[in-house]
C-alpha positions in Angstrom: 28.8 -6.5 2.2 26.8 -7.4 5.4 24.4 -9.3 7.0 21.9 -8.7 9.3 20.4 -10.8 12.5 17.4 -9.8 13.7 16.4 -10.7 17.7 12.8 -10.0 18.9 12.1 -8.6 22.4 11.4 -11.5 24.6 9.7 -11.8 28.0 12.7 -11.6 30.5 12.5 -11.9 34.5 9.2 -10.3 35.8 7.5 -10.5 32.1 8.3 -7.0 30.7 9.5 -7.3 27.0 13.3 -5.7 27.2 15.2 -5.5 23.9 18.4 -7.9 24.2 21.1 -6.7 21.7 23.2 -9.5 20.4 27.3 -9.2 20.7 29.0 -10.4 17.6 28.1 -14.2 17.0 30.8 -16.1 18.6 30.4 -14.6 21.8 26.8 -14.4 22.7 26.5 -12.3 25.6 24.7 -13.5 28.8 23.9 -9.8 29.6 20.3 -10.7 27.7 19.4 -12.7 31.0 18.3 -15.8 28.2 18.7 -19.2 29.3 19.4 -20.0 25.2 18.7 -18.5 22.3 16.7 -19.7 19.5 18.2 -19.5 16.4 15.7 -20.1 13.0 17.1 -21.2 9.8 15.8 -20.9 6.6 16.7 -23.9 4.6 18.2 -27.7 5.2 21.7 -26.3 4.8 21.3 -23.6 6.9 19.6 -26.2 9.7 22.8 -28.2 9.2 25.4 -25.5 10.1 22.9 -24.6 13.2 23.4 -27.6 14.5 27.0 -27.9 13.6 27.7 -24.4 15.3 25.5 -25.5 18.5 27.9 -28.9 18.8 30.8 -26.7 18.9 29.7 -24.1 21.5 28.8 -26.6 23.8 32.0 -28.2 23.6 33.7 -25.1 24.6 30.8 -23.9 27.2 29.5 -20.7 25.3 26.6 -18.9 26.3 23.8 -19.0 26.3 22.9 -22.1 24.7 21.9 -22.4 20.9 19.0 -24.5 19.7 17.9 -24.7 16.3 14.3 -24.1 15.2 13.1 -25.3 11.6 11.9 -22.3 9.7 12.2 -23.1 6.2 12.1 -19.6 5.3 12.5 -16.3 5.8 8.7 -15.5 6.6 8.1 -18.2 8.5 11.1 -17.6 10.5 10.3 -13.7 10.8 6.4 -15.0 12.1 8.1 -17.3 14.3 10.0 -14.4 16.3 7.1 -12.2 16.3 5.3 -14.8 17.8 8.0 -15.7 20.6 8.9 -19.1 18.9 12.1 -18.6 18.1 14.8 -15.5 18.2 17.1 -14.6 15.9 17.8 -15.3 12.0 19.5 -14.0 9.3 18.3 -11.5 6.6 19.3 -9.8 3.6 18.4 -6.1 3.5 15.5 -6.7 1.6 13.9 -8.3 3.9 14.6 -6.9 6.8 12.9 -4.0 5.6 9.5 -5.9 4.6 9.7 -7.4 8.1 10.5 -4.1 9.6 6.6 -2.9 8.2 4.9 -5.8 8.8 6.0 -7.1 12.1 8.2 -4.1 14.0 11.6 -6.3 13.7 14.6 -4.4 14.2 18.5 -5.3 12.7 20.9 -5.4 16.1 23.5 -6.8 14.4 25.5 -6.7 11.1 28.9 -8.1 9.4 30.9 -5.9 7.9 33.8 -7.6 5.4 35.8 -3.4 4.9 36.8 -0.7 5.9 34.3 1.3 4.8 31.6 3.3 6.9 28.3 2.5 6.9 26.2 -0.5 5.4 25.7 -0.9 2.3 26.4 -4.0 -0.8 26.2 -4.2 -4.6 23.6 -5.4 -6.8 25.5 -7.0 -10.1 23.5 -8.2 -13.1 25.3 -11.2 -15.1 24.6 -12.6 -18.4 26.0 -15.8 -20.1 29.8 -14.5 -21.9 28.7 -15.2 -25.5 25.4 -13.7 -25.3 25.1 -10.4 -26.5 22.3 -9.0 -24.3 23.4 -5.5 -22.6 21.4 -3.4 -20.2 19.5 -1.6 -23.3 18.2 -4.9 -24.8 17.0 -6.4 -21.9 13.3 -6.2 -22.7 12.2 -9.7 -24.1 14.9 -11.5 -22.5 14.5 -14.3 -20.1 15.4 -13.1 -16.3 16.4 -15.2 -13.1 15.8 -13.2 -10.1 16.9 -14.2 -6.1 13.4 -14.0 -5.0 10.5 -11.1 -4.9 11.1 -8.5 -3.5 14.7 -9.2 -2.3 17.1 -6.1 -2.7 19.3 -7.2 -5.2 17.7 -9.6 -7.2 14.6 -7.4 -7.5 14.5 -4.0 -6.0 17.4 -2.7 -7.2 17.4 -4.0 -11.0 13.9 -3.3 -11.6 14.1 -0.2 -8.9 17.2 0.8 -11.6 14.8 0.2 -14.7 12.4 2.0 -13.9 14.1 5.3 -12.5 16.1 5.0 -16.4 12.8 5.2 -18.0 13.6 1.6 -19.9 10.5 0.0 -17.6 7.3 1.6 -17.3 5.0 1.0 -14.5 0.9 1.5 -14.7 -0.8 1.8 -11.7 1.8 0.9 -9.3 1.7 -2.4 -10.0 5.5 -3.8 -10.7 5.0 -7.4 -10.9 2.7 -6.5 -14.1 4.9 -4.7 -15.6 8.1 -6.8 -14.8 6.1 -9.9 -16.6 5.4 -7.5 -19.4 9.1 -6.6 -20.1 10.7 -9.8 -19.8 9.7 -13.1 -22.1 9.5 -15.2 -19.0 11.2 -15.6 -15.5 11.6 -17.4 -12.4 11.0 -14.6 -9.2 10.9 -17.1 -6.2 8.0 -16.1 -4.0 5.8 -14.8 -6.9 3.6 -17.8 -6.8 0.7 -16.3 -5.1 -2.7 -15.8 -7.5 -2.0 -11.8 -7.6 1.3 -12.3 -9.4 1.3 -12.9 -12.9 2.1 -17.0 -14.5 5.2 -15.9 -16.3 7.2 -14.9 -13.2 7.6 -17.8 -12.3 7.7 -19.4 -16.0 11.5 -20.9 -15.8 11.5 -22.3 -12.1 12.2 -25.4 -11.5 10.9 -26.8 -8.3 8.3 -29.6 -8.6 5.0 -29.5 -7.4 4.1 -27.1 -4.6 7.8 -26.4 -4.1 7.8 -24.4 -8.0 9.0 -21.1 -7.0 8.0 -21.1 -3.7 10.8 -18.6 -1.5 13.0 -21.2 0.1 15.2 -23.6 -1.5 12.7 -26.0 -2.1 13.1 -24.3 -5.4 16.6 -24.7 -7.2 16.3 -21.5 -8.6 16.2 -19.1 -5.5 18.7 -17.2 -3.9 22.0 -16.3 -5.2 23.6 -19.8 -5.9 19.8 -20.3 -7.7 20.0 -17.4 -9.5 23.3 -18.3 -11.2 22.2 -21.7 -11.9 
């Protein structure tokens, strides 16, 4: 398992954009020539630990100073880099590949929890214990995803359905196909007019925050997903 913090080339010294590379969190090397570092969080919770990390390094004189920046998401935080308002964040690997296309981001540092070499994490699917759906009967079920086009909550299982031959896809168009093999869903993020209604059927956020990619909705990420 691993995560991934992206930092964006900054304006340093005479106003060339160098590439600073990020020593493992606690120790936040100087070397980068930053007077702080601006660190964009994606939700409340995450805002909250920001600032409770940034009370403990100053206590203990680490540099370069941390501020917090209010993102509230992962795109917003990713446009916030690319536009020099803010400097690092953390990603999933799903993302850090949509922001790798769209905005030239690059991952400079990752967590690694074994032994094991190279990067890499599983995608599990998980069903109530008395209910009797199995990987061959999903079609027609209900399905709770972490958010569009995140690795494991969406490329991988519908990635995985689609290579078995159990989904079929017309005209490259997923989303369709996705609404088509499940009854309904809630696919955080897949509120734009483009995406079909049902995706985001069984969120729960009210109002404008209904299945919007942040956790404005209860239902996205991980700890969403479950719920």
């Amino acid at each position: 398992m691993f995560e991934v913090r992206l930092f964006y080339n900054r304006s340093v010294g005479s106003g060339t954009k160098e590439q600073c590379i990020l020593k493992p969190l606690l120790t936040f090397c100087t070397a980068c020539g930053l007077p702080h570092i601006r660190w964009c969080t994606v939700s409340v919770e995450e805002m909250a630990k920001c600032n409770d990390m940034n009370s403990a390094f100053a206590e203990v004189n680490i540099l370069p100073r941390l501020s917090c920046v209010r993102g509230g998401s992962a795109s917003n935080c990713t446009y916030l880099i690319k536009n020099n308002m803010a400097d690092a964040v953390t990603l999933d690997g799903g993302s850090i590949y949509q922001v790798g296309k769209e905005y030239h981001l690059k991952p400079v540092v990752g967590e690694v929890y074994d032994q094991e070499i190279g990067t890499s994490y599983y995608a599990v699917a998980v069903t109530r214990k008395d209910s009797f759906i199995t990987i061959n009967s999903l079609k027609g079920a209900r399905s709770c995803h972490t958010g569009i086009n995140r690795t494991v909550g969406w490329n991988v299982p519908v990635g995985y359905l689609v290579d078995s031959g159990r989904l079929a896809v017309m005209g490259c168009n997923v989303p369709m196909a996705v609404s088509e093999y499940f009854n309904a869903s809630c696919v955080p993020g897949a509120n734009a007019a483009n995406y079909p209604e049902s995706l985001c059927q069984l969120c729960r956020g009210v109002g404008q925050s209904k299945c919007e990619r942040n956790s404005d909705e209860p239902y996205y990420d991980y700890s969403g997903a479950f719920r």
